[in-house]
C-alpha positions in Angstrom: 16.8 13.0 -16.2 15.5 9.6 -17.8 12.1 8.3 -16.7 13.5 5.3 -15.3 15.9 7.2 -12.6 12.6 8.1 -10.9 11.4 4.6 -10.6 11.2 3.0 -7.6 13.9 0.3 -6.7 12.7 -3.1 -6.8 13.9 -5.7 -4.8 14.5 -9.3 -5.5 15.5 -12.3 -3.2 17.4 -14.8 -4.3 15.2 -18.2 -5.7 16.5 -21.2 -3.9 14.9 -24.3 -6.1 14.5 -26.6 -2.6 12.1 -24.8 -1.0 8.1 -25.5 -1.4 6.9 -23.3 -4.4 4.6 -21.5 -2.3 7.3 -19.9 -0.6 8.3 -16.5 -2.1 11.7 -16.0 -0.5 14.5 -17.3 1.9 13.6 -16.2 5.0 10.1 -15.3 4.5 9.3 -16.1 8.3 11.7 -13.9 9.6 10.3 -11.0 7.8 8.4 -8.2 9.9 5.3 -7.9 8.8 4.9 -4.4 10.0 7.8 -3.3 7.5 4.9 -3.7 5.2 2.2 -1.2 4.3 -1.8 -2.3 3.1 -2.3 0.8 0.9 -6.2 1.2 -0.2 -6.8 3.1 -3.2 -10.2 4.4 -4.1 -10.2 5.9 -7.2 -12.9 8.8 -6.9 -14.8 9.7 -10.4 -18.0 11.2 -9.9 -18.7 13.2 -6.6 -21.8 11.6 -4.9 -22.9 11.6 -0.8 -22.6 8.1 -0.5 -18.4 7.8 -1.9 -18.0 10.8 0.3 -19.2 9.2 3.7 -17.6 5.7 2.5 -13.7 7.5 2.2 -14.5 10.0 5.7 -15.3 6.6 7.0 -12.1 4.4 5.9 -9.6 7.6 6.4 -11.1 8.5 10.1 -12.2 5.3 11.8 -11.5 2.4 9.8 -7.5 2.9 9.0 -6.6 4.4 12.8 -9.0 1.4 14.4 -7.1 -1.2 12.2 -3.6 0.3 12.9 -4.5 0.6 17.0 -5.1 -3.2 17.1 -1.5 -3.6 15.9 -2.6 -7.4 14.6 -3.2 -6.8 10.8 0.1 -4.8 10.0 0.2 -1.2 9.2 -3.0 0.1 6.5 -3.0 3.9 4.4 -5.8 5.3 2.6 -5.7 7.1 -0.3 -8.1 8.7 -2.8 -7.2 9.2 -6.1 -9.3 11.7 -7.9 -7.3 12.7 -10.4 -5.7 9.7 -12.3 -2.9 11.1 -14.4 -1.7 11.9 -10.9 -2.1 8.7 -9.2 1.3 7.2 -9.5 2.5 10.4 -7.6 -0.1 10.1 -5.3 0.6 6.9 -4.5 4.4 7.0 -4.3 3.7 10.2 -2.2 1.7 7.8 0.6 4.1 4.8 0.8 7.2 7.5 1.1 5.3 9.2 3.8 4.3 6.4 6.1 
């Protein structure tokens, strides 16, 4: 199977050439923001106290609070330790939430 055929799909809206610049699609207002997801990545190299408190604290209280107020749209964390296998890692959270 060819490398591309496991690429994500992207999609594309339409331009329209009247609307301010700024704007990134038709429609944008109408869009949900919860349909999208604030991914953090922290890529982990060396093991040390202080990176491990920082991601317990971001995966256990920071990400749930955040997603309980319901005002900031929907946040993941990830931690990426290993980066030839971050794109899997990564496609891995956003197909799971």
């Amino acid at each position: 199977m060819a490398e591309d055929e496991h690429a994500p799909k992207t999609m594309r809206y339409p331009r329209d050439p009247s609307l301010d610049p700024q704007l990134v699609w038709k429609g944008k207002d109408e869009q949900d923001p919860a349909d999208l997801l604030n991914l953090i990545v922290e890529v982990t190299g060396e093991k040390k106290k202080d990176k491990a408190a920082k991601v317990a604290t971001a995966h256990s209280l920071w990400v749930p609070a955040i997603n309980n107020h319901g005002g900031f749209g929907r946040w993941a964390f990830i931690e990426i330790s290993d980066p030839w296998d971050a794109q899997k890692t990564i496609r891995a959270a956003v197909n799971d939430d």
